[in-house]
C-alpha positions, 0 to 999 in steps of 0.5 A: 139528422144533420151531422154536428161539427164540435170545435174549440170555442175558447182556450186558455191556460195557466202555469204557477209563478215559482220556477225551477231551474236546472242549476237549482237542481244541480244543488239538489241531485247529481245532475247538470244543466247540460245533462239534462239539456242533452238529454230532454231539451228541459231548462226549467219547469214550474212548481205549485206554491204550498197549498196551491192544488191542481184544482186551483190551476184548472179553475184559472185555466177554465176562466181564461178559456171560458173568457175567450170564447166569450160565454159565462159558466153558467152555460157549461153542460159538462166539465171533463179533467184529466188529471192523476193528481186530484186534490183528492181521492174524492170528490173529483177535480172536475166538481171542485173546479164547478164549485169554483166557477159556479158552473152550477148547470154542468154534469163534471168527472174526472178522467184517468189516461195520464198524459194523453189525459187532455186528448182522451178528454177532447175526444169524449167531451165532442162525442157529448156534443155530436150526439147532441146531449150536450151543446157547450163542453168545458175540457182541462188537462191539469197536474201538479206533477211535483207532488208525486215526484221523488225530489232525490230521483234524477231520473224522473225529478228532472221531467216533470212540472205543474200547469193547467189548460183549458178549452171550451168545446161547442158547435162550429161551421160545417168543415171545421173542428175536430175531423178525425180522432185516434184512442189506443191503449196497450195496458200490458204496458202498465208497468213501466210508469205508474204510482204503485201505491195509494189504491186498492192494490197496495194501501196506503201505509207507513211501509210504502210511504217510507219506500217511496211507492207513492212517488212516480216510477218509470222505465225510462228507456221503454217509455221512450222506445214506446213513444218513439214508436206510437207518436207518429203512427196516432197522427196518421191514424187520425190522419187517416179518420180525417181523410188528409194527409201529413202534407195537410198539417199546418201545425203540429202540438206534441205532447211535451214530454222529451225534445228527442220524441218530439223531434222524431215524430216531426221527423216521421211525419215528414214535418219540419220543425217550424211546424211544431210547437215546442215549449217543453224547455220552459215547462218541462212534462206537465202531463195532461196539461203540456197539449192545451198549454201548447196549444195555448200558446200557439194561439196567442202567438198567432203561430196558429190561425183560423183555417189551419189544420193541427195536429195534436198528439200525445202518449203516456202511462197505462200505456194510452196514447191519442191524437185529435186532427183540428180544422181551427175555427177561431 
């Protein structure tokens, strides 16, 4: 059997209108603008409107990719999302966001490796696509991050922000799209980001809602220590399965968690920072969504052009981390 090359065929992405500033912060916190500058490189970051869900951003962000690569969803087989703010318990996003587009054909589940959501995402939708089950993917990263977030919390309110991105997966020219992978997870870690309630472990109930269990709790510091280190070693690992090199990178997509992590696996990778796309200033850390809107926006900016290699990264709770090395095929 010949093998299968699996590339983006179209990409799109969306974020809410409402933005929320550092200084509107600075009314609601003991925080600055230069604080969290200093520290993150976050200006601003986006916020759903009430009664605007993470399903809702995903199907926006599904139609601009699926407009993009220029096919109806009808002719999606399957729809991945990774996600860890649902609508709901159940059902998943992914079969709220078929409901939406009438992707009536598409077999859809959500999935759960926090920010490196979107790259665990790519990596199973194109195992889908090589191994010949399904011949069109559609992969989202979507999150509505300011509904687990303690609003009084300067330590994690500052990080997080909502969007959405998308990216239809399908065959390609040989030598192009997706040539080398990297999945890694440490649950031993598990501890130091998670939501402790809401789940088996500890249900739901007056008690934890009153003392904040169903908000976002972080280490920061070990999350930090923890992303410095794995960023740069995932590239090369994927790297690695491409049989290339970091002098082969033409771009590199972070996930956009902290402007001083992102400079640092630039730094390991011996890339200059002209070669990555940063947007963590206007967004803040959107979780599975912060890589496709990256790479979104690389695109239309044209930073990105058929032929280039990229390279995407991301890391977050469970503790997972992934990276994904593209030929681009657009």
């Amino acid at each position: 059997m010949n093998e299968r090359y699996v590339g983006i065929l179209g990409i799109g992405s969306y974020v809410p209108e409402t933005i929320v500033t550092n200084f509107d912060l600075e009314q609601k916190m003991e925080t600055s603008d230069e604080w969290i500058v200093e520290r993150t490189g976050i200006r601003e970051r986006r916020i759903v409107a009430k009664g605007e869900t993470t399903s809702d951003l995903a199907t926006k962000a599904a139609e601009r990719a699926l407009a993009d690569a220029g096919i109806s969803a009808a002719e999606i087989d399957l729809i991945i999302v990774g996600t860890v703010t649902p609508d709901m318990m159940f059902p998943s996003v992914a079969c709220l966001v078929q409901q939406n587009l009438k992707a009536v054909n598409a077999a859809a589940f959500d999935l759960t490796a926090v920010c490196s959501g979107f790259i665990y995402g790519l990596v199973t939708g194109s195992s889908f696509i090589k191994s010949g089950t399904y011949k069109k993917v559609l992969v989202i990263g979507a999150e509505t991050l300011s509904t687990i977030v303690d609003w009084s919390d300067r330590n994690t309110a500052i990080l997080f922000g909502d969007g959405a991105g998308a990216v239809v997966l399908g065959e390609t020219s040989p030598g192009y799209g997706i040539l080398g992978v990297d999945l890694g997870a440490e649950g031993a870690g598990g501890d130091l980001l998670k939501v402790p309630a809401g789940g088996s472990r500890m249900p739901t109930t007056l008690e934890t809602i009153t003392q904040g269990f169903h908000f976002i709790h972080m280490d920061g510091n070990e999350v930090f220590k923890f992303a410095i280190k794995v960023m740069g070693e995932t590239v090369k690992k994927a790297l690695a399965d491409a049989n290339l090199s970091a002098k082969d990178i033409t771009c590199l997509v972070p996930h956009q968690a902290n402007m001083r992590i992102i400079q640092s696996a630039a730094k390991r990778l011996g890339l200059p920072l002209d070669k990555v796309i940063i947007n963590v200033d206007k967004y803040g850390n959107t979780s599975a969504a912060s890589i496709p809107i990256a790479l979104d926006e690389g695109v239309k900016s044209g930073r990105i052009k058929q032929g280039d290699i990229i390279a995407l990264a991301g890391f977050g709770g469970g503790l997972t981390w992934g990276a994904g090395i593209i030929k681009w095929c657009k």
